[in-house]
C-alpha positions in Angstrom: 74.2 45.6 40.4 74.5 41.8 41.7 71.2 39.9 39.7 69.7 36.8 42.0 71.2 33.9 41.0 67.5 32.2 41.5 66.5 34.3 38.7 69.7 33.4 36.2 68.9 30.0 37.1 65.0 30.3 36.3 65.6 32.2 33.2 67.9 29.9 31.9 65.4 26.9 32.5 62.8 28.9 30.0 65.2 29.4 27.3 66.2 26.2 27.3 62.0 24.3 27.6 61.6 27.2 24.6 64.8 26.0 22.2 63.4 22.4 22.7 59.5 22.9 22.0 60.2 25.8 19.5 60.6 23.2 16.4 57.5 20.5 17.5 54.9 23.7 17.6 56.3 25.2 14.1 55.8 21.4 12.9 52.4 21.2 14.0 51.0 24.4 13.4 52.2 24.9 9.5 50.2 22.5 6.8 52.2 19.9 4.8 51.6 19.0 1.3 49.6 16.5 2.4 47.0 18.5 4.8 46.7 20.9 1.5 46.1 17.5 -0.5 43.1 16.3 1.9 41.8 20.3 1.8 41.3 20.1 -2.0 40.5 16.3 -3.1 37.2 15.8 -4.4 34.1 14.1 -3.0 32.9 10.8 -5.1 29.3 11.6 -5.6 27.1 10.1 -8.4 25.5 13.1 -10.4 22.0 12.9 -12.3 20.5 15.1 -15.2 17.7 17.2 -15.0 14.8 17.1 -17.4 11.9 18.4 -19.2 9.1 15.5 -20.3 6.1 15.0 -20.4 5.1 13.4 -16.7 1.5 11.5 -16.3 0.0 12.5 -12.9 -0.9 9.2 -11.3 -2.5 7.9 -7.7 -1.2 4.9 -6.5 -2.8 2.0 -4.7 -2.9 -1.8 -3.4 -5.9 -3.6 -4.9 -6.9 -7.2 -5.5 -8.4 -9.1 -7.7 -11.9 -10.1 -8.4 -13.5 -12.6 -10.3 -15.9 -10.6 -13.4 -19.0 -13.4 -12.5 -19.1 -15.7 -9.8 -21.6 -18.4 -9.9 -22.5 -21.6 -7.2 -24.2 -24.3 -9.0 -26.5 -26.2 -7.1 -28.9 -28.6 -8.1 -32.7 -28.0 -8.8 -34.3 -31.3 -8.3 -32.8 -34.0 -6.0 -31.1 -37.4 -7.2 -28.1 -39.6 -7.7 -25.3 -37.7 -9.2 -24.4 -40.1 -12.2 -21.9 -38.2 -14.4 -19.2 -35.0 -13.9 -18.3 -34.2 -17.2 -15.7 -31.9 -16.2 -12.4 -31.9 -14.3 -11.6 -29.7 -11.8 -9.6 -26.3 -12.5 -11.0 -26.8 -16.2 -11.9 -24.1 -17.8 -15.6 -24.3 -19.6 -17.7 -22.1 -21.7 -21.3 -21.0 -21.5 -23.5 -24.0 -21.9 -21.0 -26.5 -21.4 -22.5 -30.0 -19.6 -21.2 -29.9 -15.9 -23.0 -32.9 -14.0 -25.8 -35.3 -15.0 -28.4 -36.7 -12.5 -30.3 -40.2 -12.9 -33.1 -38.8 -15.4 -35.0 -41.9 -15.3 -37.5 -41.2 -12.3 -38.3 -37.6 -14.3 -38.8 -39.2 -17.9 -41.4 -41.5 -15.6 -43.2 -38.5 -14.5 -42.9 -37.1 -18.0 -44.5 -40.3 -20.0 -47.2 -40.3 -17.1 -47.8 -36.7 -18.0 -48.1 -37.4 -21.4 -50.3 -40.1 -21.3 -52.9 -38.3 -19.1 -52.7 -35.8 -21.7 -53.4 -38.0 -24.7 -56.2 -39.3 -22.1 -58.0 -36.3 -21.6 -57.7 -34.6 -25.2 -59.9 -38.2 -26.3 -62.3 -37.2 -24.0 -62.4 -33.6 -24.8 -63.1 -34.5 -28.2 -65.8 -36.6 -27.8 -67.3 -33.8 -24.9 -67.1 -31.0 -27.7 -68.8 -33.4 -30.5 -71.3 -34.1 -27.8 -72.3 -30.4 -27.0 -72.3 -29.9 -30.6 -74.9 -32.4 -31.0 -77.2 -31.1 -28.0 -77.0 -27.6 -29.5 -78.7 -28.4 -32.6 -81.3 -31.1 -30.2 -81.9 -28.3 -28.1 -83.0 -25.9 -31.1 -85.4 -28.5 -32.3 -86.9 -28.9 -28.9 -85.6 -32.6 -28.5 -83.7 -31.7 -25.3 -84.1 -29.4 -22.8 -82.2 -26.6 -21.9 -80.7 -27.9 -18.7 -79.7 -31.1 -20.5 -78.0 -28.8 -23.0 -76.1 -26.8 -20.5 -75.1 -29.9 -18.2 -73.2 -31.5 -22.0 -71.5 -28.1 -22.8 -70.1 -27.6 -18.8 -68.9 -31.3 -19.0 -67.2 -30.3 -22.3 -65.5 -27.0 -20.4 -64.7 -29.1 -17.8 -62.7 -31.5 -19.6 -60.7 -28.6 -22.1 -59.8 -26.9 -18.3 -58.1 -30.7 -17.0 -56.8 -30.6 -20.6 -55.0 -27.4 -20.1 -53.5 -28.7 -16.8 -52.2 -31.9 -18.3 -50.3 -29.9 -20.8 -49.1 -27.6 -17.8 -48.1 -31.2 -16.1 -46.4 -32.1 -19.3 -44.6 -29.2 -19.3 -43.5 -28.9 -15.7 -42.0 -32.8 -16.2 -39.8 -31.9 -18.9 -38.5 -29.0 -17.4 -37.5 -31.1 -13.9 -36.3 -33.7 -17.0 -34.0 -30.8 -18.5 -32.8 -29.9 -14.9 -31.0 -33.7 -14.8 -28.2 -31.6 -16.9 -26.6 -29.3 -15.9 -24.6 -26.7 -17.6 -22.4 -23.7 -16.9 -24.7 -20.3 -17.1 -21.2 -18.7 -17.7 -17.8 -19.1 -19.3 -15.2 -19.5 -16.7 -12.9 -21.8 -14.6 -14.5 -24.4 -12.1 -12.8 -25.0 -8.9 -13.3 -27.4 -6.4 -15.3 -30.1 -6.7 -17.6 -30.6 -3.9 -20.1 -33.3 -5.2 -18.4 -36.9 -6.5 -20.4 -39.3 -9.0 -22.4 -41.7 -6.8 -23.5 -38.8 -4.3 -26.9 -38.5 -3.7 -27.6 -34.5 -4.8 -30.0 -32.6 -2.2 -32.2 -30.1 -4.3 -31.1 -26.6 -3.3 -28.1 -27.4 -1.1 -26.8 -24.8 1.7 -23.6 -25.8 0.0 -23.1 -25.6 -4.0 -21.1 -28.5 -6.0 -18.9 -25.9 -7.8 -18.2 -22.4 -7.9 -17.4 -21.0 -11.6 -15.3 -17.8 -11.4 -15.2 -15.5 -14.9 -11.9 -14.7 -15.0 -11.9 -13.4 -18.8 -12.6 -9.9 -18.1 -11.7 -9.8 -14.9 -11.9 -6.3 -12.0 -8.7 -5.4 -9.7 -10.3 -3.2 -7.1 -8.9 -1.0 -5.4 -9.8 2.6 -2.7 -8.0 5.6 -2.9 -8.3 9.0 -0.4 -11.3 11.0 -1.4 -9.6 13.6 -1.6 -8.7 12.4 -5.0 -12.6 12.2 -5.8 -13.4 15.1 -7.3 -9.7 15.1 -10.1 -11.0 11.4 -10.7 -15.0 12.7 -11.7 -13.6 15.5 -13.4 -11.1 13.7 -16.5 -13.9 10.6 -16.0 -16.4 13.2 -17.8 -14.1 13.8 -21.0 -12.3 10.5 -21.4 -11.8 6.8 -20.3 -9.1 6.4 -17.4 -6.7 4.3 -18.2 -5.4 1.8 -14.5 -2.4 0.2 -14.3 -1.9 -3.0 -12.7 1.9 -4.1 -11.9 2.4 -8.0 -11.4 5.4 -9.3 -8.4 8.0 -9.8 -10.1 7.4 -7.7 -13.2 7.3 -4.2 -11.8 8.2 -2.6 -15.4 5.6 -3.9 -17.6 2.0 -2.9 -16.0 -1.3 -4.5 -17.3 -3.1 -2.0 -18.8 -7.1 -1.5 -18.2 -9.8 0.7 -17.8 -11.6 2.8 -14.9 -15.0 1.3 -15.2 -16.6 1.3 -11.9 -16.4 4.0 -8.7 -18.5 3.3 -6.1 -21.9 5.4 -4.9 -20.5 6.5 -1.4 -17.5 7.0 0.4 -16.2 4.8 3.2 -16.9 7.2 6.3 -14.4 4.9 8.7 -11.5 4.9 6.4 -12.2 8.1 4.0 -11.6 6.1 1.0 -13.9 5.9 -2.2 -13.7 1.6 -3.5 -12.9 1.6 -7.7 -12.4 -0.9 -10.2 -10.7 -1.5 -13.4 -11.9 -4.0 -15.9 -8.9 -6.1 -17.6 -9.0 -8.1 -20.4 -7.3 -11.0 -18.4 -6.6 -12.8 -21.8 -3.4 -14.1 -21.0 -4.6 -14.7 -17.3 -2.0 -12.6 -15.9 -4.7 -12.0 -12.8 -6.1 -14.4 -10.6 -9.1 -14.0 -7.9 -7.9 -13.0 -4.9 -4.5 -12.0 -6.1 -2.9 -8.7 -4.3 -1.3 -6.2 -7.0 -0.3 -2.8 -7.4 -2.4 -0.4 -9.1 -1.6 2.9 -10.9 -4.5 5.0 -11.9 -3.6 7.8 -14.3 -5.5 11.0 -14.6 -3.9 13.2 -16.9 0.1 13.8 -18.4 1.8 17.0 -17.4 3.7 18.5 -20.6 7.2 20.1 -19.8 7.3 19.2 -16.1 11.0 19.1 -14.8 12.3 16.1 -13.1 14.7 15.1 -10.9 15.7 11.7 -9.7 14.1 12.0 -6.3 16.7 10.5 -4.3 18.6 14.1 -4.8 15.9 16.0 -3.0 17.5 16.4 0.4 15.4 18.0 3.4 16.7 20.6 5.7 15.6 23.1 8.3 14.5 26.1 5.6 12.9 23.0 4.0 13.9 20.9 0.7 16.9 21.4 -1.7 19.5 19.5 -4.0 23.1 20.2 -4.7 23.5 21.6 -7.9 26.9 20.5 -10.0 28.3 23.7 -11.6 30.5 23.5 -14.4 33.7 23.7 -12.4 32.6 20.8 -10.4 31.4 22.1 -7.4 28.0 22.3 -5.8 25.4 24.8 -4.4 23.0 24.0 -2.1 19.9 25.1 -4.1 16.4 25.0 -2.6 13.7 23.4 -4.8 10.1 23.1 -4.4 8.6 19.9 -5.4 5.2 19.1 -6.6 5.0 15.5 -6.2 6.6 12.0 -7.2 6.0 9.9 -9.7 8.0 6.3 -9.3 12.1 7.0 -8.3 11.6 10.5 -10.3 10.4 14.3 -8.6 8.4 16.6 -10.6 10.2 20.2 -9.4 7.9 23.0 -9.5 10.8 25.9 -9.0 14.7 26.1 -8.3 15.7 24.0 -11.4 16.1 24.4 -15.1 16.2 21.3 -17.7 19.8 20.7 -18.2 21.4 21.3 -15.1 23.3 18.2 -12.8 22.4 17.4 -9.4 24.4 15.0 -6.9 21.6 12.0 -6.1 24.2 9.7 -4.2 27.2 11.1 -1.3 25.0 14.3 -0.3 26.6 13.6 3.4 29.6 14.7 2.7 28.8 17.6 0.9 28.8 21.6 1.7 28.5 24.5 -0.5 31.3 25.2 -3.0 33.0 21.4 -2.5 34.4 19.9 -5.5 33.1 16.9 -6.6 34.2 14.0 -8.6 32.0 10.9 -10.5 32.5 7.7 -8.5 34.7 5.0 -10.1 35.3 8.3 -12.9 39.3 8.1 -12.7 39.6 11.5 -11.5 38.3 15.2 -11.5 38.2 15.0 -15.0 35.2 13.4 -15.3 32.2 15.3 -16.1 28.4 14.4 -14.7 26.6 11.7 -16.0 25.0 11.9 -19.0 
């Protein structure tokens, strides 16, 4: 039988385009050492510990500083302002002479005063040794009764302007004593709004320095309401301690005390306004100054925690990847309570002891092997 030499020729061709791709598809399609190398090398991740410890159960806030006492001094009785006995920024204590005003038109008024008195107790005297005299007249018939009760009324007359001359005697040295003034409060002064030389208006619109106590001093600060009734509930068996954290020194909080929650909660924001009372002795705080504020309730003993930069979320919801003792991972789901700073209180899906991956989750997948970064090798165990 004679074959078609189109069909030698064609089936020659295939062998041929077979024998000459035959070695480029084994090469491709079987592994090399290295492709086996990639498969098994370990992921850097950086590994964390978890915990049991006690954990305090805080709420957090932005609050600001306010002064303890504020007080605008303003002059009571007009004059020249002749002395400021204070510089300003100074701080004064309770009592302490601020400004002077030209006394010398009161002590006037008050030797006037005083001289009316000593006027009108001479005639007084005389008036009473008068009616004395016309009440023994009168009982002997010398004088008549009218006479009699014309001496003693002169007599009542002159103790009553008596009385008001001592009321006017009085009322000039207190306008004397309001020529000083003095600080009703221990505090600092600020600007200074009234120069020596002015002439001081009684009862300005505008005062001639504000004092501000800042030794105690408040931070307050609002917080949801849902957090209302936890706060009135440890409030009833013990003083809440607030937190206040400075810029700049995040790790060392001022410690004070809840002492203040306001009567009424802020229908347009939902928030109920709180203070804290500080000590302020080293004038950490200053009116007006913005700080971060940690009010602490109660402390959680036991609680397990988790750095909370390993809580990863997914679509079932949150879980971590859980280092085993070969060095690979699970993906384990975990359900957390809450945060408390960089850590996660874990309510289930973890036991105190066990390592979780808190950096390089990306390129992670259930039962990859893991190494420590910048560990030298597999070799390494999880961070301590």
């Amino acid at each position: 039988m004679n074959k078609d030499p189109r069909s030698l020729l064609f089936r020659n061709i295939y062998k041929y385009c077979l024998l000459i791709l035959l070695p480029f598809i084994l090469f491709v399609c079987t592994p090399g050492k290295k492709g086996n190398q990639e498969k098994q090398k370990a992921v850097p991740v950086e590994i964390g510990s978890v915990v049991q410890k006690p954990v305090p159960l805080q709420v957090r806030a932005i609050g600001s500083v306010e002064a303890y006492a504020t007080v605008g001094i303003k002059a009571q009785i007009g004059g020249e302002l002749t002395k400021v006995h204070f510089r300003e920024g100074q701080d004064v204590n309770k009592g302490e002479l601020l400004f002077t005003i030209d006394p010398r038109p009161y002590e006037a008024t008050l030797r006037q005063a005083e001289a009316n008195l000593a006027r009108d107790a001479t005639f007084f005297e005389n008036a009473q040794q008068e009616a004395r005299r016309y009440e023994e007249l009168v009982k002997k018939g010398y004088v008549t009764e009218s006479q009699y009760d014309q001496v003693r009324a002169n007599a009542e007359a002159l103790g009553a302007s008596l009385k008001a001359d001592r009321a006017a005697v009085e009322n000039a040295r207190l306008q004397l004593s309001y020529c000083f003034i003095h600080s009703p409060i221990t505090g600092r002064t600020g600007n200074l709004f009234a120069d020596q030389g002015n002439l001081i208006k009684a009862n300005a619109d505008n005062p001639m320095v504000v004092i501000n106590q800042i030794h105690p001093i408040y931070v307050s600060f609002s917080v949801p309401e849902k957090h209302l009734p936890e706060i009135k509930r440890h409030m009833s068996t013990r003083q809440l301690k607030v937190g206040a954290l400075i810029e700049n020194d995040e790790k060392h909080p001022v410690e004070g005390i809840l002492t203040f929650v306001d009567n009424a909660v802020d229908s347009a924001t939902g928030t109920i306004r709180l203070k804290g009372t500080f000590d302020n002795r080293e004038k950490h705080f200053w009116p007006g100054q913005f700080v971060d504020v940690i009010l602490t309730l109660a402390t959680e003993q036991g609680a397990i925690v988790i750095p909370s930069e390993s809580v990863q979320t997914g679509q079932t919801g949150q879980y971590v990847f859980v280092v085993k003792s070969d060095f690979t991972v699970e993906s384990r789901p975990v359900v957390v309570n809450r945060t408390s700073g960089n850590e996660a209180v874990v309510e289930k899906g973890l036991q105190a002891g066990e390592k979780v991956v808190t950096d390089g989750q990306l390129r992670l997948i259930p039962g990859a092997k893991v190494e420590m970064k910048n560990g030298g090798g597999e070799g390494k165990g999880p961070a301590r």
